[in-house]
PyMOL Python script that loads the backbone (N, CA, C, O; Angstrom):
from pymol import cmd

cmd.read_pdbstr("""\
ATOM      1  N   UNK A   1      69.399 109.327 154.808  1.00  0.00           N
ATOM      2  CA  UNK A   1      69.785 110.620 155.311  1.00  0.00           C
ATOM      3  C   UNK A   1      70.471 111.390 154.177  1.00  0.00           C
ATOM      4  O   UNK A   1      71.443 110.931 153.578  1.00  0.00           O
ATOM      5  N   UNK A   2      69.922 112.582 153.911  1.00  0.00           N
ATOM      6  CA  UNK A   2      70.611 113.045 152.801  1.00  0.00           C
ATOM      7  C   UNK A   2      70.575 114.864 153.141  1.00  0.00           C
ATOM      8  O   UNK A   2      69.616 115.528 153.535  1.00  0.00           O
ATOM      9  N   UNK A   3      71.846 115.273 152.854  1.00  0.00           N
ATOM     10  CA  UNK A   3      71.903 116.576 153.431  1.00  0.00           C
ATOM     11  C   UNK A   3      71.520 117.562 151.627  1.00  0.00           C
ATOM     12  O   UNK A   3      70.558 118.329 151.585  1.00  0.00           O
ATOM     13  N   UNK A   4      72.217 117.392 150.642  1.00  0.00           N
ATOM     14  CA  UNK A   4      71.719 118.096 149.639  1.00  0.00           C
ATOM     15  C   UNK A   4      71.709 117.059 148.420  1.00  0.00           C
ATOM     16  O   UNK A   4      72.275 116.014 148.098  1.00  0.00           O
ATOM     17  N   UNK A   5      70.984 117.720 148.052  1.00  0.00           N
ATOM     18  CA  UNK A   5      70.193 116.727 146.572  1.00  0.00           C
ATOM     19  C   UNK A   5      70.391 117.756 145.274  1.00  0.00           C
ATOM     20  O   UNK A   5      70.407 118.986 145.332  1.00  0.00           O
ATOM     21  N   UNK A   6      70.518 117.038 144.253  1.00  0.00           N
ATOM     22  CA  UNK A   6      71.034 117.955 143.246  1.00  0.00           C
ATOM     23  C   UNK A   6      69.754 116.989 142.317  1.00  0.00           C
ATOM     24  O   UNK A   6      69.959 115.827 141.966  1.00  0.00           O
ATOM     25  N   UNK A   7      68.417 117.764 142.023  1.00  0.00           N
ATOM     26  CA  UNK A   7      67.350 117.548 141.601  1.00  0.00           C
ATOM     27  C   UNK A   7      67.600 117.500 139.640  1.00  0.00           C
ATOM     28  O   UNK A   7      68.506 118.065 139.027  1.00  0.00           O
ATOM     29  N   UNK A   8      66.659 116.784 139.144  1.00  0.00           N
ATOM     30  CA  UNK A   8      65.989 117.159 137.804  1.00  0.00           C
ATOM     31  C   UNK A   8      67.824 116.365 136.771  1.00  0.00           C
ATOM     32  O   UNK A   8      68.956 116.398 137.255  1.00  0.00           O
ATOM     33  N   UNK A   9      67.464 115.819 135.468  1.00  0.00           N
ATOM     34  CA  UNK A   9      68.082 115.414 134.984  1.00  0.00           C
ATOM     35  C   UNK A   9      69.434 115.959 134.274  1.00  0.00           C
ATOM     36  O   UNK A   9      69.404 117.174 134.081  1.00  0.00           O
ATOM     37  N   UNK A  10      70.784 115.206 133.785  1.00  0.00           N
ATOM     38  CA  UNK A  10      71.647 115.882 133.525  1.00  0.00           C
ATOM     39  C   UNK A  10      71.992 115.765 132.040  1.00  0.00           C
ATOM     40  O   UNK A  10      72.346 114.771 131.405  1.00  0.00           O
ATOM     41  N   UNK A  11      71.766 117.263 131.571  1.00  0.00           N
ATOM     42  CA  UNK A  11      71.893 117.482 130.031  1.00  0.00           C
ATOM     43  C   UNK A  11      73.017 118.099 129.568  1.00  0.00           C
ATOM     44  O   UNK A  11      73.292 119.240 129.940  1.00  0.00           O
ATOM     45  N   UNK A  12      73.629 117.557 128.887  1.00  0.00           N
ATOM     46  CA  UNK A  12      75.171 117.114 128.466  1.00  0.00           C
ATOM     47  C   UNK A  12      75.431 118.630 127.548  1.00  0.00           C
ATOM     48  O   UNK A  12      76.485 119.241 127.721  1.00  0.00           O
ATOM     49  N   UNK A  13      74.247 119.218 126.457  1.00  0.00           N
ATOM     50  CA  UNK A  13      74.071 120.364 126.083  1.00  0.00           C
ATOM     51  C   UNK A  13      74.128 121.710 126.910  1.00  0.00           C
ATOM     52  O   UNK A  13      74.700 122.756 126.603  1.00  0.00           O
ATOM     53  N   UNK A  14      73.569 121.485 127.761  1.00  0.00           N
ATOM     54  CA  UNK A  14      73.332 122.521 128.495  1.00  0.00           C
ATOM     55  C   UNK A  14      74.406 123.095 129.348  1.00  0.00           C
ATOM     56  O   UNK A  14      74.667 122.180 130.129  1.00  0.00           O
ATOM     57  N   UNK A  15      75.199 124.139 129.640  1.00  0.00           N
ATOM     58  CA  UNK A  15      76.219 124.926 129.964  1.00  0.00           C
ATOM     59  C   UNK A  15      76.061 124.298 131.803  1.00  0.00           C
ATOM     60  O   UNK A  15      75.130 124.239 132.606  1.00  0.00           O
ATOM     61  N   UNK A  16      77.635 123.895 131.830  1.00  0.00           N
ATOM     62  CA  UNK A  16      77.548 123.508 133.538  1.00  0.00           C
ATOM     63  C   UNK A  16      78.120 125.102 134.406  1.00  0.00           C
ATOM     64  O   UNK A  16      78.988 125.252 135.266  1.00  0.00           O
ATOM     65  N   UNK A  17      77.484 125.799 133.938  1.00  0.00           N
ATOM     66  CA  UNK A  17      77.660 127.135 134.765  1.00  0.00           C
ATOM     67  C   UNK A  17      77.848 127.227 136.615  1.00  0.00           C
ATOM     68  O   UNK A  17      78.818 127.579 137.287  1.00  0.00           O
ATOM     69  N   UNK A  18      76.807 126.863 136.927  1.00  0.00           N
ATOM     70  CA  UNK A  18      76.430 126.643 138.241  1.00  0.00           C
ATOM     71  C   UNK A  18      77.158 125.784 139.319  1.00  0.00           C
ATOM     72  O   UNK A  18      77.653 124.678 139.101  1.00  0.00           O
ATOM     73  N   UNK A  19      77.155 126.375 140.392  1.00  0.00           N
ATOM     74  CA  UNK A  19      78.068 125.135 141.654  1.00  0.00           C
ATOM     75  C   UNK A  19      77.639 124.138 141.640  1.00  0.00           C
ATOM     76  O   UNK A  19      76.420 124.122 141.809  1.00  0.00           O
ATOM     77  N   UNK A  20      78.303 122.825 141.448  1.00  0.00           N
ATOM     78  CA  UNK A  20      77.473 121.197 142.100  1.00  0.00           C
ATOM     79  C   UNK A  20      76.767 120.756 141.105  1.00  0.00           C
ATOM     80  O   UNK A  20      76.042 119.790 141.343  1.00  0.00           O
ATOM     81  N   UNK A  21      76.775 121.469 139.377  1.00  0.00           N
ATOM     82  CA  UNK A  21      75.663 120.748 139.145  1.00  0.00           C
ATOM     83  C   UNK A  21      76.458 120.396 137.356  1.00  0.00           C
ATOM     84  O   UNK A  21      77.252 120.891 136.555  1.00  0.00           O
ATOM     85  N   UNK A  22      75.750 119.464 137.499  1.00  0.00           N
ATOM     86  CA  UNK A  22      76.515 119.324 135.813  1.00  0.00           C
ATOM     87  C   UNK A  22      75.783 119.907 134.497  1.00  0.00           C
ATOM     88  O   UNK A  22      76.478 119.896 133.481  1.00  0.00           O
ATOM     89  N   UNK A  23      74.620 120.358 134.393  1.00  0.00           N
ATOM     90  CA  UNK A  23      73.871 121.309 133.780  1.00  0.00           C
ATOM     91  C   UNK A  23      73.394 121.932 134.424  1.00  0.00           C
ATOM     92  O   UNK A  23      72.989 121.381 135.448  1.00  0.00           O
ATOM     93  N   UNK A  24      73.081 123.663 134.264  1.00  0.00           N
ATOM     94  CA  UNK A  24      72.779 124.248 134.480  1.00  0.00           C
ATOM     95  C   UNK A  24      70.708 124.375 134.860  1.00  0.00           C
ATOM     96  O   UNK A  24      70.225 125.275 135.547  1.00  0.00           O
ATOM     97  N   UNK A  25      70.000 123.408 134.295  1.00  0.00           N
ATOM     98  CA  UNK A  25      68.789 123.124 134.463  1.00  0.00           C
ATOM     99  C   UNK A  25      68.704 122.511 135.684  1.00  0.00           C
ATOM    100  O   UNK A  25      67.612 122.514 136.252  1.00  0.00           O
ATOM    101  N   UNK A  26      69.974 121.805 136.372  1.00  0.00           N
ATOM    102  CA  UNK A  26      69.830 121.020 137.626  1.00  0.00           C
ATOM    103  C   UNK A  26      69.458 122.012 138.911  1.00  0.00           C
ATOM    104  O   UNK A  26      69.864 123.168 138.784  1.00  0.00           O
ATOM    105  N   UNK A  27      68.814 121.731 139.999  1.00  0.00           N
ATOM    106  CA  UNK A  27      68.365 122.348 140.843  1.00  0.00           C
ATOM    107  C   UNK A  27      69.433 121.417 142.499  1.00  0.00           C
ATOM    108  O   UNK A  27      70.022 120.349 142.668  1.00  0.00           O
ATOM    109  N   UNK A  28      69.126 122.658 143.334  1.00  0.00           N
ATOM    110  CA  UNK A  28      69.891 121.706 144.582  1.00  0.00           C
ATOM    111  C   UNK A  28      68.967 122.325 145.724  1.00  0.00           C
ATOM    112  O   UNK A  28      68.538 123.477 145.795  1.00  0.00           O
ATOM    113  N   UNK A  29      68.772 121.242 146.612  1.00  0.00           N
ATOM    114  CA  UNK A  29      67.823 121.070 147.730  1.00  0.00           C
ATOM    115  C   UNK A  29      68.139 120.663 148.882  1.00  0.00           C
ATOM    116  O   UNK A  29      68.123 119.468 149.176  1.00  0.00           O
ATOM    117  N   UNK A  30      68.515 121.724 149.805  1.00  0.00           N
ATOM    118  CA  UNK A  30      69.306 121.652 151.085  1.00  0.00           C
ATOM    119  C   UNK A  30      67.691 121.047 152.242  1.00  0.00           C
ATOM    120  O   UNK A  30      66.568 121.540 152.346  1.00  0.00           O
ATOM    121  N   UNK A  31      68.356 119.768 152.938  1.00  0.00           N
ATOM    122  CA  UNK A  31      67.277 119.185 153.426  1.00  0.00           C
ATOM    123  C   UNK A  31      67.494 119.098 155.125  1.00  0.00           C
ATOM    124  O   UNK A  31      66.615 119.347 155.950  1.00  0.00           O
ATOM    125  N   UNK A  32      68.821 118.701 155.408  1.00  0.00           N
ATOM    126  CA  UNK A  32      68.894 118.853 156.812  1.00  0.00           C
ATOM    127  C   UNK A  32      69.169 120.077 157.283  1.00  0.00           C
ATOM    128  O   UNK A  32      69.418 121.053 156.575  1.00  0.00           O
ATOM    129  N   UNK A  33      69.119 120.053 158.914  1.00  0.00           N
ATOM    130  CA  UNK A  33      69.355 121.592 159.637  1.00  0.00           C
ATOM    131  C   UNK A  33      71.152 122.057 159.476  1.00  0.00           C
ATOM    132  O   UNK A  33      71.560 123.217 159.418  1.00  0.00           O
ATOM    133  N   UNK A  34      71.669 121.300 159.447  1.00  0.00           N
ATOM    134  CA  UNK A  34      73.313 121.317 158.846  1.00  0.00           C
ATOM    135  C   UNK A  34      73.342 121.895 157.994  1.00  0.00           C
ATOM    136  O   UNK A  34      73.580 123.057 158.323  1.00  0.00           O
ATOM    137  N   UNK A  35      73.210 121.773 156.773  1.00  0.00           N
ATOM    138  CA  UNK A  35      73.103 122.370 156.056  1.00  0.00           C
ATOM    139  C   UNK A  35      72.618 123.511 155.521  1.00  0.00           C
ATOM    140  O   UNK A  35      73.135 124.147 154.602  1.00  0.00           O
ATOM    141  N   UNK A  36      71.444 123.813 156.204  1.00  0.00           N
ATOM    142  CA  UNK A  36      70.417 124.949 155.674  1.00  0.00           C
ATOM    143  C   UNK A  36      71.080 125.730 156.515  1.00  0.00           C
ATOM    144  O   UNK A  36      71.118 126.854 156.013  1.00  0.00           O
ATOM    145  N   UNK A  37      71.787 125.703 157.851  1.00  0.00           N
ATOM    146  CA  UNK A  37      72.621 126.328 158.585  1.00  0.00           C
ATOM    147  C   UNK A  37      73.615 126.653 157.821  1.00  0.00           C
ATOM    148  O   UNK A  37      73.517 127.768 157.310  1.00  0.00           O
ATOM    149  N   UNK A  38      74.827 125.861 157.498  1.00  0.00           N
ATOM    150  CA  UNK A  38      75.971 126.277 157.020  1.00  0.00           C
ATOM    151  C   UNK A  38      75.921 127.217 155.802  1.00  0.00           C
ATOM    152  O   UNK A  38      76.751 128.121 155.706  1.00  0.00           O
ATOM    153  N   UNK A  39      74.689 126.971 154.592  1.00  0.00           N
ATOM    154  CA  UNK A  39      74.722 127.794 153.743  1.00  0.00           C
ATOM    155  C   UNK A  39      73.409 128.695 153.352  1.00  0.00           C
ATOM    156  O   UNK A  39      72.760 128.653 152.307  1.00  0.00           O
ATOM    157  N   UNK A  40      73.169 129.708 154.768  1.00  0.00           N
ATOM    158  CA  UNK A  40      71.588 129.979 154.690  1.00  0.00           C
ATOM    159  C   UNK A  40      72.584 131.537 154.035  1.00  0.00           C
ATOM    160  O   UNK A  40      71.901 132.063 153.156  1.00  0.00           O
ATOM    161  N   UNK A  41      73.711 132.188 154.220  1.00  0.00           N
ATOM    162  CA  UNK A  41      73.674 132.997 153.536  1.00  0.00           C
ATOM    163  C   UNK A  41      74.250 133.611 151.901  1.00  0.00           C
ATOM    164  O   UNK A  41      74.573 134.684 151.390  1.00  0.00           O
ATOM    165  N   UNK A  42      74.107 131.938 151.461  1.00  0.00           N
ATOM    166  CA  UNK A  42      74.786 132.058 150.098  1.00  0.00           C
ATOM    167  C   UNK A  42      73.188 131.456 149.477  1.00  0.00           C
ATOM    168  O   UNK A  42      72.449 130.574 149.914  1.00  0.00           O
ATOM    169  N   UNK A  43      73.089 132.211 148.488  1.00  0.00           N
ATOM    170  CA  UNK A  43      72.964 131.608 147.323  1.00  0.00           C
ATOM    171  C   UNK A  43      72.795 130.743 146.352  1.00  0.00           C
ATOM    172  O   UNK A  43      72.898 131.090 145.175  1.00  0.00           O
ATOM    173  N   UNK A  44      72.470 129.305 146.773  1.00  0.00           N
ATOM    174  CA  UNK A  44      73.516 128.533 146.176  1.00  0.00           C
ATOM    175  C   UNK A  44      72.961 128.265 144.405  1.00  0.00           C
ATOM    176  O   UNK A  44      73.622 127.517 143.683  1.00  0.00           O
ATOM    177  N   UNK A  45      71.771 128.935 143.909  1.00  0.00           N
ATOM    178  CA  UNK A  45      71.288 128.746 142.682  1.00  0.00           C
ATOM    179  C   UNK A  45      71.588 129.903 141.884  1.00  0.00           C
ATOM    180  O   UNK A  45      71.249 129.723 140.714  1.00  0.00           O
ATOM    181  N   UNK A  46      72.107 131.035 142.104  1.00  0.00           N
ATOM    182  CA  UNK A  46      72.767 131.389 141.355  1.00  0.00           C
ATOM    183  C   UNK A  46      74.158 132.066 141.726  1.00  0.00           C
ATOM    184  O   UNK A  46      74.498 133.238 141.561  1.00  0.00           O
ATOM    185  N   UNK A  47      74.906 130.942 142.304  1.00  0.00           N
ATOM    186  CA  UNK A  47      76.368 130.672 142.608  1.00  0.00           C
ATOM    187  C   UNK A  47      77.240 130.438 141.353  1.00  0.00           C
ATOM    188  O   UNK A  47      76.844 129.411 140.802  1.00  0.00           O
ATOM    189  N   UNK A  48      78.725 131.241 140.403  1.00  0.00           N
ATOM    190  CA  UNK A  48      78.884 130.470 139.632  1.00  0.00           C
ATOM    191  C   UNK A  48      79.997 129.366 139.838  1.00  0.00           C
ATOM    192  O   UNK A  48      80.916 129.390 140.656  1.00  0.00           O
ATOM    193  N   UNK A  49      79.759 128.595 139.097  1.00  0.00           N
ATOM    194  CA  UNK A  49      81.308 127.677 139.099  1.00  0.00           C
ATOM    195  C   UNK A  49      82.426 128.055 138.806  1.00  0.00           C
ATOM    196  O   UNK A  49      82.777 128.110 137.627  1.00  0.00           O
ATOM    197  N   UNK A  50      83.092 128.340 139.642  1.00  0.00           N
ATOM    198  CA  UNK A  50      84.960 128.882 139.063  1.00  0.00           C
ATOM    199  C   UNK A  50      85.414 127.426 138.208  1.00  0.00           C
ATOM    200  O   UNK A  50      85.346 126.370 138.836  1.00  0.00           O
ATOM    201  N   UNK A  51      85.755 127.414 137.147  1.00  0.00           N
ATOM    202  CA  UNK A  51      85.926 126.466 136.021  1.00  0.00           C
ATOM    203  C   UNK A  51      87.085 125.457 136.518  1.00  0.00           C
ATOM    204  O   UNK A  51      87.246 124.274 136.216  1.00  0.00           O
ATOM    205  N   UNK A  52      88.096 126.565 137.662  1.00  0.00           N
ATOM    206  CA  UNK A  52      89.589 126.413 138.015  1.00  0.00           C
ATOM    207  C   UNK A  52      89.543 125.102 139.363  1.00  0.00           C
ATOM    208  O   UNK A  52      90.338 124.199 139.621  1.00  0.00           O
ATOM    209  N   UNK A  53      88.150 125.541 140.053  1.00  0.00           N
ATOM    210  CA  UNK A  53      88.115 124.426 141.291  1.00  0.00           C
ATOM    211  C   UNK A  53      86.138 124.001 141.253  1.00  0.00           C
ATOM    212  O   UNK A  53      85.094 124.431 141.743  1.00  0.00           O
ATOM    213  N   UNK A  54      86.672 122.763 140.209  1.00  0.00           N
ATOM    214  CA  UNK A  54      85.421 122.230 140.186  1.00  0.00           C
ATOM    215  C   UNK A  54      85.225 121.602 140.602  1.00  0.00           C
ATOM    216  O   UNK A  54      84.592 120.785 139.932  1.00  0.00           O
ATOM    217  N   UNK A  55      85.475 121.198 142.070  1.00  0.00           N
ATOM    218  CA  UNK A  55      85.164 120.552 143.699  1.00  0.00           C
ATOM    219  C   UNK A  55      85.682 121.428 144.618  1.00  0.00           C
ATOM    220  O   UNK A  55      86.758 122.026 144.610  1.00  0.00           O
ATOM    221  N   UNK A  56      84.713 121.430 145.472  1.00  0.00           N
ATOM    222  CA  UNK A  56      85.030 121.990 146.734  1.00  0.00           C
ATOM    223  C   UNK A  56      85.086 121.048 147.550  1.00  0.00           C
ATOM    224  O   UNK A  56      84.493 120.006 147.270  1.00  0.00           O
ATOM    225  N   UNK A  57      85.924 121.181 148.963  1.00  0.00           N
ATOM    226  CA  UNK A  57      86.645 120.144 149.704  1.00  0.00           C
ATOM    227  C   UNK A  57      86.607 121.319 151.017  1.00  0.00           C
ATOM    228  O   UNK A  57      87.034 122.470 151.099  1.00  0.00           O
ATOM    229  N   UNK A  58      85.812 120.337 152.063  1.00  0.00           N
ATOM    230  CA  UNK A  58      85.675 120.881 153.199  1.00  0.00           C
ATOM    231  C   UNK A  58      86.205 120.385 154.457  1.00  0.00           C
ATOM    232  O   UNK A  58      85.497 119.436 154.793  1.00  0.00           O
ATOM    233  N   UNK A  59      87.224 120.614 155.399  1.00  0.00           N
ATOM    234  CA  UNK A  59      87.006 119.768 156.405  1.00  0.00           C
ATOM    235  C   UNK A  59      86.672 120.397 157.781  1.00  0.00           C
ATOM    236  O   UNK A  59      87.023 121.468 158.277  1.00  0.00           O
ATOM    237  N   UNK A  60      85.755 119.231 158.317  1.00  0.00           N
ATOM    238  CA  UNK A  60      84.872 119.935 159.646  1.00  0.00           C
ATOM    239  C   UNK A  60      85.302 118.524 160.084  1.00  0.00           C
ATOM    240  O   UNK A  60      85.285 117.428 159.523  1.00  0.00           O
ATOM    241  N   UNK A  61      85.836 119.118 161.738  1.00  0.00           N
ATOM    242  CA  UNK A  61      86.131 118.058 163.008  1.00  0.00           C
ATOM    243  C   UNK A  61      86.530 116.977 162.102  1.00  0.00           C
ATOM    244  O   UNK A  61      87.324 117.303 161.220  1.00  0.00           O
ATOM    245  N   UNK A  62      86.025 115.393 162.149  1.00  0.00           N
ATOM    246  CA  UNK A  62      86.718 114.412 161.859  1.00  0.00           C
ATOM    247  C   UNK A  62      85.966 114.176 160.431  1.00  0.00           C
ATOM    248  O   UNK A  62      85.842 113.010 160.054  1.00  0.00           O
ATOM    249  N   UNK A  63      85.596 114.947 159.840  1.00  0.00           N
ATOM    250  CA  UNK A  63      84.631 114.604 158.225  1.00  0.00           C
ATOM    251  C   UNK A  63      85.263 115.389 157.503  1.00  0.00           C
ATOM    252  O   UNK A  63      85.748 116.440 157.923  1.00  0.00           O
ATOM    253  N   UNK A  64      85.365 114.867 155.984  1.00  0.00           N
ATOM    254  CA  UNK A  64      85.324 115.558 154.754  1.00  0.00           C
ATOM    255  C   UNK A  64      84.388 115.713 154.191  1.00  0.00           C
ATOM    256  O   UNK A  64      83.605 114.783 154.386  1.00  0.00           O
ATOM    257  N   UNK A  65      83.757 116.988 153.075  1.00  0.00           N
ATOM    258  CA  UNK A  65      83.250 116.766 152.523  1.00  0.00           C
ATOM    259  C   UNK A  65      83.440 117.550 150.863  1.00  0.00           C
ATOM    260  O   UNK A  65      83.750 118.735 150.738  1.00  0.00           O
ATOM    261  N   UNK A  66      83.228 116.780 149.905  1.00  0.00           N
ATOM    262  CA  UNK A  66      83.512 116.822 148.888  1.00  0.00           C
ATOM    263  C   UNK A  66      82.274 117.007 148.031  1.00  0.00           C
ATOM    264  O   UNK A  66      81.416 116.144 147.847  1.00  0.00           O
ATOM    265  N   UNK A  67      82.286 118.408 147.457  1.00  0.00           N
ATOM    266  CA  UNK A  67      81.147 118.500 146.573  1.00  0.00           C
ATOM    267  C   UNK A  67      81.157 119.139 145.443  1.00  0.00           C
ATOM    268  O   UNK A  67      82.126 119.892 145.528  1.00  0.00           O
ATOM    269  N   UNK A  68      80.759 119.258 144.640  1.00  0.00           N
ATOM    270  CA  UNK A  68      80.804 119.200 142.832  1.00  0.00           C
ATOM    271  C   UNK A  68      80.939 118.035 142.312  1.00  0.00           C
ATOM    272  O   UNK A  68      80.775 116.898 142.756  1.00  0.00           O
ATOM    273  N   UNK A  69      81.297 118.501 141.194  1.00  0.00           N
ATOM    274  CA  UNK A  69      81.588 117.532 140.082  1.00  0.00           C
ATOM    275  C   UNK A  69      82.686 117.337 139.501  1.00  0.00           C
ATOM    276  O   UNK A  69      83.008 117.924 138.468  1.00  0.00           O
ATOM    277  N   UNK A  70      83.389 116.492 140.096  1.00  0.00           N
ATOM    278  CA  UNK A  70      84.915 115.889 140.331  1.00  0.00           C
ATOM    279  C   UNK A  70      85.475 115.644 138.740  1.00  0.00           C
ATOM    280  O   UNK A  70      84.734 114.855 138.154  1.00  0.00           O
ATOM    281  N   UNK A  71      86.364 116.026 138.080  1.00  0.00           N
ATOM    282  CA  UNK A  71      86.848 115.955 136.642  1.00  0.00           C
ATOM    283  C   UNK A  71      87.418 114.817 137.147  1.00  0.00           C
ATOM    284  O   UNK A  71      87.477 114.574 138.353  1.00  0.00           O
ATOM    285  N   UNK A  72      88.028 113.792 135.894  1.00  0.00           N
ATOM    286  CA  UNK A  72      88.542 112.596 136.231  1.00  0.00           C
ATOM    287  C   UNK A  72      89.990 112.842 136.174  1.00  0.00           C
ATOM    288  O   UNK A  72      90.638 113.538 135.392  1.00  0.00           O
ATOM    289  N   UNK A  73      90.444 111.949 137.412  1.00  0.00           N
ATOM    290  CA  UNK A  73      91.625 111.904 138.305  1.00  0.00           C
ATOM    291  C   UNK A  73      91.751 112.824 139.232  1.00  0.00           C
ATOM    292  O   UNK A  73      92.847 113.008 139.763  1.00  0.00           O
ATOM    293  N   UNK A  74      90.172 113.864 139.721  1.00  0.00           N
ATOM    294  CA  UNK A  74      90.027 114.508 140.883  1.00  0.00           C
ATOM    295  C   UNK A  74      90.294 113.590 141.785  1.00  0.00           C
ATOM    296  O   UNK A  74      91.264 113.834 142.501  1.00  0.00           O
ATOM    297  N   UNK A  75      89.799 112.732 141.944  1.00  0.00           N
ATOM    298  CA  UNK A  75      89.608 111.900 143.220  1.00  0.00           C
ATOM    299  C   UNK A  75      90.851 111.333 144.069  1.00  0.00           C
ATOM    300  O   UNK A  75      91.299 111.261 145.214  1.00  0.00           O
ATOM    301  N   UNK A  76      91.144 110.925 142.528  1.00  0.00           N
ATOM    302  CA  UNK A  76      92.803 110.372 143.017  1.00  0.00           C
ATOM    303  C   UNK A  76      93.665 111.316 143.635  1.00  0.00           C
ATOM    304  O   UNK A  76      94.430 110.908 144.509  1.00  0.00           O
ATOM    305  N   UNK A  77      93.659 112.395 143.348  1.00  0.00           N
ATOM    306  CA  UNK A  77      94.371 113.070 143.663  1.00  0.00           C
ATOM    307  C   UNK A  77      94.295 113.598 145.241  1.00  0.00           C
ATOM    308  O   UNK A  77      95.235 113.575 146.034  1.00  0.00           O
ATOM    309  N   UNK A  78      92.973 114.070 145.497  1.00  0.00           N
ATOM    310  CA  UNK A  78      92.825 113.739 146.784  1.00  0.00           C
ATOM    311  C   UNK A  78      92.903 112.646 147.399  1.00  0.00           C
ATOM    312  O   UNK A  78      93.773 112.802 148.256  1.00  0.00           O
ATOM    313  N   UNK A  79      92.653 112.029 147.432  1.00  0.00           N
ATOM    314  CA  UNK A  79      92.966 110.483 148.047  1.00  0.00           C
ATOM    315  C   UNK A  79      94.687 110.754 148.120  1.00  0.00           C
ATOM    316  O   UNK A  79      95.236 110.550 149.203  1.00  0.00           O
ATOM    317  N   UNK A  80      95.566 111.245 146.868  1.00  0.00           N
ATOM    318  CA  UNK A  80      96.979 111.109 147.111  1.00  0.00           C
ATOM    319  C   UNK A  80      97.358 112.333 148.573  1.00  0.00           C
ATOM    320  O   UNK A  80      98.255 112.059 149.371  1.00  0.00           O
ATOM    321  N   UNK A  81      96.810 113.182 148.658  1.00  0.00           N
ATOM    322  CA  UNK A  81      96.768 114.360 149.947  1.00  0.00           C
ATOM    323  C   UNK A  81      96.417 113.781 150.523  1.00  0.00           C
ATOM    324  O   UNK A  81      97.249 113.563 151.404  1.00  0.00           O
ATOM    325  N   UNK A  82      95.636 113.306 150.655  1.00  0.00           N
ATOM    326  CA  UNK A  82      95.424 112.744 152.324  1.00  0.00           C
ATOM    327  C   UNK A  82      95.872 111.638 152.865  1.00  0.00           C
ATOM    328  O   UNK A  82      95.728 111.494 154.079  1.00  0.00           O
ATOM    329  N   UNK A  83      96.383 110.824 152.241  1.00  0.00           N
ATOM    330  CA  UNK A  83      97.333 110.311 152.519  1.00  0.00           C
ATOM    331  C   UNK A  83      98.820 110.458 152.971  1.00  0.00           C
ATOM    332  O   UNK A  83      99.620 109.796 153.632  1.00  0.00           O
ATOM    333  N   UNK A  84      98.807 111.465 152.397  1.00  0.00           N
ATOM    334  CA  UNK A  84      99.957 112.266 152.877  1.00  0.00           C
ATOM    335  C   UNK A  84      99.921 112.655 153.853  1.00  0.00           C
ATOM    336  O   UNK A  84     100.957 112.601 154.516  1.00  0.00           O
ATOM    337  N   UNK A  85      98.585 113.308 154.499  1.00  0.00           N
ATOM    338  CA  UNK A  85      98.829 113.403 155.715  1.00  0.00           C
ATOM    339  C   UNK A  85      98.168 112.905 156.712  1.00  0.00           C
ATOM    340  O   UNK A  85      97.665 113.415 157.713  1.00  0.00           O
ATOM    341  N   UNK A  86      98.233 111.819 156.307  1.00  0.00           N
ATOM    342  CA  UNK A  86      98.190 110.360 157.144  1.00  0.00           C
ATOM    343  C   UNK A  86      96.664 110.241 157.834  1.00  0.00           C
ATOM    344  O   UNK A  86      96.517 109.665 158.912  1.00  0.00           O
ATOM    345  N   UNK A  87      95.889 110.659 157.327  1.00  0.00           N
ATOM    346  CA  UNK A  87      94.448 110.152 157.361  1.00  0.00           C
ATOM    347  C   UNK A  87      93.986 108.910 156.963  1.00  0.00           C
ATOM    348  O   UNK A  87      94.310 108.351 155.915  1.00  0.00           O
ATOM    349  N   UNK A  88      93.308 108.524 157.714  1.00  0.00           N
ATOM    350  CA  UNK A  88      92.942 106.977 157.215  1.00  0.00           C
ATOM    351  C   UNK A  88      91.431 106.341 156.627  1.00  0.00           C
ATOM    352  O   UNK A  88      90.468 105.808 157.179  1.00  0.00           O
ATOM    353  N   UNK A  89      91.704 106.628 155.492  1.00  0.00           N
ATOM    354  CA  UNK A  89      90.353 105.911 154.424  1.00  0.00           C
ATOM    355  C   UNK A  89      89.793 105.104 154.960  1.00  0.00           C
ATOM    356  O   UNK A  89      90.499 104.270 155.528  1.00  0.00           O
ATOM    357  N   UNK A  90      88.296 104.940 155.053  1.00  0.00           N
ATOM    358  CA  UNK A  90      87.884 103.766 154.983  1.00  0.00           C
ATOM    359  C   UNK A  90      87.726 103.375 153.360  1.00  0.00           C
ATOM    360  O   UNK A  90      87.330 102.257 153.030  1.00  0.00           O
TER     361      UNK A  90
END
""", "prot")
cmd.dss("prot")
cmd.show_as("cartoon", "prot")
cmd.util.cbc("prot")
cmd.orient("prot")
């Protein structure tokens, strides 16, 4: 089950301009009805990346979802928020 796919290989040269993708040659492919719903009126290929929040963090009912391309010690850091407010990891 896969809701978006971030297609075609990742080139380290190439400018990560774009939302979700780590080069700009990468493509993204919204596959379920969730999705093609939630973002039928954006854009999402020529969306740019704000440099400042290079993950986006969503929460719907009892799910997160986390998408881009997480700089290292993104993760942790979320993981340290939500813990905080007392959500429970699997």
């Amino acid at each position: 089950m896969i809701d978006i796919l971030i297609s075609e290989p990742f080139i380290e040269s190439l400018p990560p301009n774009k939302i979700w993708r780590g080069s700009d040659n990468q493509k993204v492919h919204l596959f379920s009805n969730r999705t093609k719903e939630r973002y039928k009126v954006r854009n999402l290929d020529s969306e740019i990346c704000d440099d400042s929040l290079p993950i986006q963090i969503e929460v719907s009912n009892n799910s997160i979802f986390i998408m881009g391309i997480p700089r290292r010690r993104d993760l942790k850091k979320v993981k340290q928020i939500i813990r905080k407010k007392e959500i429970k990891i699997w």
